[in-house]
Structure formats: C-alpha cells, structure tokens
C-alpha positions as CSV (number, residue, x, y, z in Angstrom):
1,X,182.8,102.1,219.0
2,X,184.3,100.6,215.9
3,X,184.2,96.4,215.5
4,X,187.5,94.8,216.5
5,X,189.1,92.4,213.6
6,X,189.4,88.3,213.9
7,X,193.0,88.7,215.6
8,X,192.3,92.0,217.9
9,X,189.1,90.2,219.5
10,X,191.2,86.9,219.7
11,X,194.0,89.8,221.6
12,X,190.8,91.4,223.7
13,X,189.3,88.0,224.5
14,X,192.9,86.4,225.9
15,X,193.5,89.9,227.9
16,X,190.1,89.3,229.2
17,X,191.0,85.2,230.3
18,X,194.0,86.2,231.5
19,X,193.3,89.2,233.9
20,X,190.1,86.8,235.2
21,X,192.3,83.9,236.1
22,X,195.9,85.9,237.6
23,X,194.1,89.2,238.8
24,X,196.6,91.2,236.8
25,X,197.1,92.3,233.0
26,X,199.9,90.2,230.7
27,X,202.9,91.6,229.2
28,X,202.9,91.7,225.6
29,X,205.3,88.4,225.3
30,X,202.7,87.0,227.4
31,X,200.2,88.3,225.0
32,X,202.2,87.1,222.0
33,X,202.2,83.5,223.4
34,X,198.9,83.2,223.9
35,X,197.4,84.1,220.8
36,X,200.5,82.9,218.8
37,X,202.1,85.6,217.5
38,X,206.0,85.9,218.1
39,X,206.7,89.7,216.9
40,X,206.5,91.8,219.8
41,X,206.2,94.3,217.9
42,X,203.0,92.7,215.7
43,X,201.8,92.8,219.1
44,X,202.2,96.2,220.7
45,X,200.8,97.1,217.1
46,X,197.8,95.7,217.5
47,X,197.2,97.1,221.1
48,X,197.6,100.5,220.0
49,X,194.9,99.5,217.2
50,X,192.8,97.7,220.0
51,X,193.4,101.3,222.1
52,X,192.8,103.9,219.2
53,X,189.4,101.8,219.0
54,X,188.3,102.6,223.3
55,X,188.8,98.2,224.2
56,X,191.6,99.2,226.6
57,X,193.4,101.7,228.1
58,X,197.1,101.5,229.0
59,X,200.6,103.2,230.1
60,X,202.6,103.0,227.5
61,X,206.2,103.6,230.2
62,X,204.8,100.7,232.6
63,X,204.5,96.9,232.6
64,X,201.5,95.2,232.8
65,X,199.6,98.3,232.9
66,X,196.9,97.2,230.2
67,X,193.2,97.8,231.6
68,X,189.8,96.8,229.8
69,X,187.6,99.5,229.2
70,X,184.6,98.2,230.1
71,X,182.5,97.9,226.9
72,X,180.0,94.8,226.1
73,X,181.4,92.6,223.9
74,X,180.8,93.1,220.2
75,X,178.6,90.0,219.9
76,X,176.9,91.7,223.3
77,X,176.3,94.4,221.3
78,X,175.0,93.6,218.2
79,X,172.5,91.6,219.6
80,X,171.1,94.5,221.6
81,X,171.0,96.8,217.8
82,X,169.4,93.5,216.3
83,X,166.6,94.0,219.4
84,X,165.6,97.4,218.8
85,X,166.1,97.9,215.3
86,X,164.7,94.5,213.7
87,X,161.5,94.9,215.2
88,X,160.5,91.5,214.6
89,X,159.4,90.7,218.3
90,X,157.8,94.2,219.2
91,X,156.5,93.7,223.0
92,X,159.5,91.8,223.8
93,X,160.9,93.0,227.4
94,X,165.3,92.9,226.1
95,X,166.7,94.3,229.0
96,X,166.1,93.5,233.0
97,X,167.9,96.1,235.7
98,X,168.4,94.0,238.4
99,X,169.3,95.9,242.1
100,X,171.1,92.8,244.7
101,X,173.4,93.0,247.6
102,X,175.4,90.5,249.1
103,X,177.0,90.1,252.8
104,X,180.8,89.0,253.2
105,X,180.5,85.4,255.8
106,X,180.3,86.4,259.1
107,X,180.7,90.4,258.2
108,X,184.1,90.1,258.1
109,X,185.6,93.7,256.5
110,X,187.3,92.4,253.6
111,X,187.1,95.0,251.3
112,X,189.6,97.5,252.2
113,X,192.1,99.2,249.9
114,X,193.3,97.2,247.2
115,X,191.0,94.5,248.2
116,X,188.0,96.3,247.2
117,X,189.5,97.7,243.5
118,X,190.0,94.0,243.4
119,X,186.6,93.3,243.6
120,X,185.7,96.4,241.4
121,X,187.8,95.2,238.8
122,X,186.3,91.4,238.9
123,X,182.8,92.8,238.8
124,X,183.8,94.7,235.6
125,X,185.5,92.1,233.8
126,X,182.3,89.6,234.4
127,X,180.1,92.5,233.4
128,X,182.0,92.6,230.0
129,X,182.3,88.9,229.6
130,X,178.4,88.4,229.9
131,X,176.9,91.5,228.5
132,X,176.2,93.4,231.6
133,X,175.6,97.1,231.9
134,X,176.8,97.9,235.7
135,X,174.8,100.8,236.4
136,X,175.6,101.4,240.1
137,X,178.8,99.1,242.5
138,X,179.1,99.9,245.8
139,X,181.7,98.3,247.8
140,X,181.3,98.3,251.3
141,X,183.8,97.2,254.4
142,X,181.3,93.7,254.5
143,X,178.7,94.2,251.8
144,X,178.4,94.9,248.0
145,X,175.2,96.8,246.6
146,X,175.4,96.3,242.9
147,X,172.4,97.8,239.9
148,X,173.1,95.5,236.6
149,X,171.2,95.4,233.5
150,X,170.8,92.1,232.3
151,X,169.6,89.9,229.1
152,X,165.9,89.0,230.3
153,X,167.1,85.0,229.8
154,X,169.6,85.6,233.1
155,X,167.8,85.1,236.0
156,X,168.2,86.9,239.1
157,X,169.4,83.3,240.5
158,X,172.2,83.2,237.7
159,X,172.8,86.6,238.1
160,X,173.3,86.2,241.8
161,X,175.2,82.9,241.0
162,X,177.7,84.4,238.4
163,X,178.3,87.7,240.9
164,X,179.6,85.6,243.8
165,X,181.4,83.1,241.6
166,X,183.4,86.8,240.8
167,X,183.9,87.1,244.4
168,X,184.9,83.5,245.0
169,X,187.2,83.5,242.0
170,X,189.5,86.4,243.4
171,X,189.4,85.1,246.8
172,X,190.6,81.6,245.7
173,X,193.8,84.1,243.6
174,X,194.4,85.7,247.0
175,X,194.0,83.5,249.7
176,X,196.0,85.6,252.0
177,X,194.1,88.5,252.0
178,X,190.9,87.0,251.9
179,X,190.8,84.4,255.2
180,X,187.9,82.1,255.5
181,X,186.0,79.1,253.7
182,X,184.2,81.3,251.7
183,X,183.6,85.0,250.8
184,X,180.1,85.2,250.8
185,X,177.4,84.8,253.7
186,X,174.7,82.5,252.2
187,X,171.9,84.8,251.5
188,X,171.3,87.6,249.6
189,X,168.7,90.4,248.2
190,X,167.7,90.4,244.5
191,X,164.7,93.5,243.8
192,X,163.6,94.9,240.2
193,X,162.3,97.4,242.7
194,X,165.7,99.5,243.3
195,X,163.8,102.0,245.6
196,X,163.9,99.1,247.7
197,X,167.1,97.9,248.0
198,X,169.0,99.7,250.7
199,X,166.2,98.5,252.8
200,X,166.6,95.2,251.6
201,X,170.6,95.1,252.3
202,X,169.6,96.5,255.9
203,X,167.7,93.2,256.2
204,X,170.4,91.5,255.3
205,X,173.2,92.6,257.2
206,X,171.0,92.4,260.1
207,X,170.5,88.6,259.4
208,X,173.9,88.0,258.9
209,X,176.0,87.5,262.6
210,X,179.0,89.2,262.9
211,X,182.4,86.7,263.2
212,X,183.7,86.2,267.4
C-alpha cells in the first residue's frame, strides 16, 4: 500500500477521530473544516487520492458514506518492516496474538442488528488506531470472542482495557440502544493459547448471571 502525504494522513487521521467520537463518517465540508481546507473540491480530490491508495472505501452517490479500510497506520507499519528487516534485535518476540472474550453485564443481548455492526466497526477503528491485526471477531447476542495481534509492549491487561473502552465509548454515543450502567460484565478471558478459548468464554458466561 503506497504512504499517504502530510495532508492525506492529516484527512485519514480526522476521518478516523471523527467516526470514533459520532459513530458515523463526516461529509466532506465537515472534512474541510476540520483539517482547514475550504475547497470542497481540494477535498473530494484528495479522498479520491486517499481511495486510489486502499485507506477508504466510499459511495461516491451517498452522504456520509466514507468507510476506513482497515489497514495499520503507516507509522504502525513501518515499525513492523523496521522489526524484520533491520535485524538489529534478532530473538526479539515483535508480535503477540492475543485470543479474549468478554460478557455484556448481566447477559443482556445487546448486540443485535445494527448494534453489533456498531460494535464491529468500533473494534476496527481501535484496531487501526493502535496497530492491531484483528484476526478473528465474533459478535455474539451477550458475548464478543475476539483473536488480535498485538505489539509485545501491550499487555493483555491494556489490551483488554482498550477493547472495552471501544465498547463503552459506543454505548455512551447510543444510550438508547444500549440500557444499563455499563456494557461490560466485570470479568473476562485473555489466553495466548487460542485452542482454549471457547472453553474459556464457556467459563465465563457461566459465571456471569443472567439480568431478572
């Protein structure tokens, strides 16, 4: 994938912000404002440059129909080339896959619909913004069994952390469709061992009492 320039990452990064905080893609006004450039046109010119390239995909007769294509970030990815190329720390373990599960609070079968793309697309967009490789998302009715690849510096507690602060981030956007004090049940399952992790999510759901 080609490099962005200085203004299409400054373009990718506030299409990134944006669709974190609101849950939906800006229009290119929108985009305009934010990264200060008044031409609509300079705009849509350099989304079809930030397209050509595989950042986004998009509908050319619809608003707000922009979507990130899910591709570390450029600093993300040179400093995966400069791990297995430099070869100045041979031995080094660069990459941790990372198998975890997490229980909605008392089971309650939030992600139906448009609730679970919802959660889909909020898992992707952290994914992008730290790094992440999501190898396998499953999005149950109460439960979420995710397989991530990971720098070896993120822990499986930050990794856990930054997954539910996903979770809690779209509920807080849609409080409406997401009742409760919180998303999440407290605990979780975090294995390196992925043979092990359906197992592990049985455990868990089976801790974890059902709401009435």
């Amino acid at each position: 994938m080609r490099p962005l320039t200085q203004k299409q990452q400054r373009i990718f990064n506030f299409l990134n912000r944006y669709a974190e905080q609101r849950g939906f893609p800006p229009t290119m006004r929108e985009i305009g404002e934010g990264v200060g450039l008044s031409n609509v046109s300079a705009v849509r010119g350099h989304l079809a440059a930030i397209e050509k390239k595989g950042y986004i995909a998009k509908d050319p007769d619809k608003a707000r129909s922009i979507r990130i294509v899910h591709a570390p970030s450029i600093l993300s990815r040179f400093k995966r080339k400069l791990h297995k190329f430099a070869r100045t720390d041979e031995g080094v373990l660069h990459e941790v896959i990372y198998g975890l599960a997490l229980v909605t609070r008392k089971r309650r079968p939030h992600f139906t619909g448009q609730r679970q793309q919802w959660l889909a697309d909020a898992l992707d967009r952290r994914a992008v913004e730290h790094g992440w490789k999501l190898i396998g998302k499953r999005i149950e009715l109460d439960h979420l069994l995710l397989v991530v690849q990971v720098w070896p510096n993120h822990s499986p507690e930050l990794v856990v952390s930054r997954v539910r602060q996903a979770g809690e981030a779209l509920r807080a956007r849609h409080r409406r469709d997401f009742p409760g004090r919180c998303l999440w049940a407290k605990g979780c399952a975090i294995t390196t061992d992925l043979d092990r992790l359906e197992e592990m999510a049985a455990h868990l759901l089976n801790e974890v009492p059902l709401e009435g």
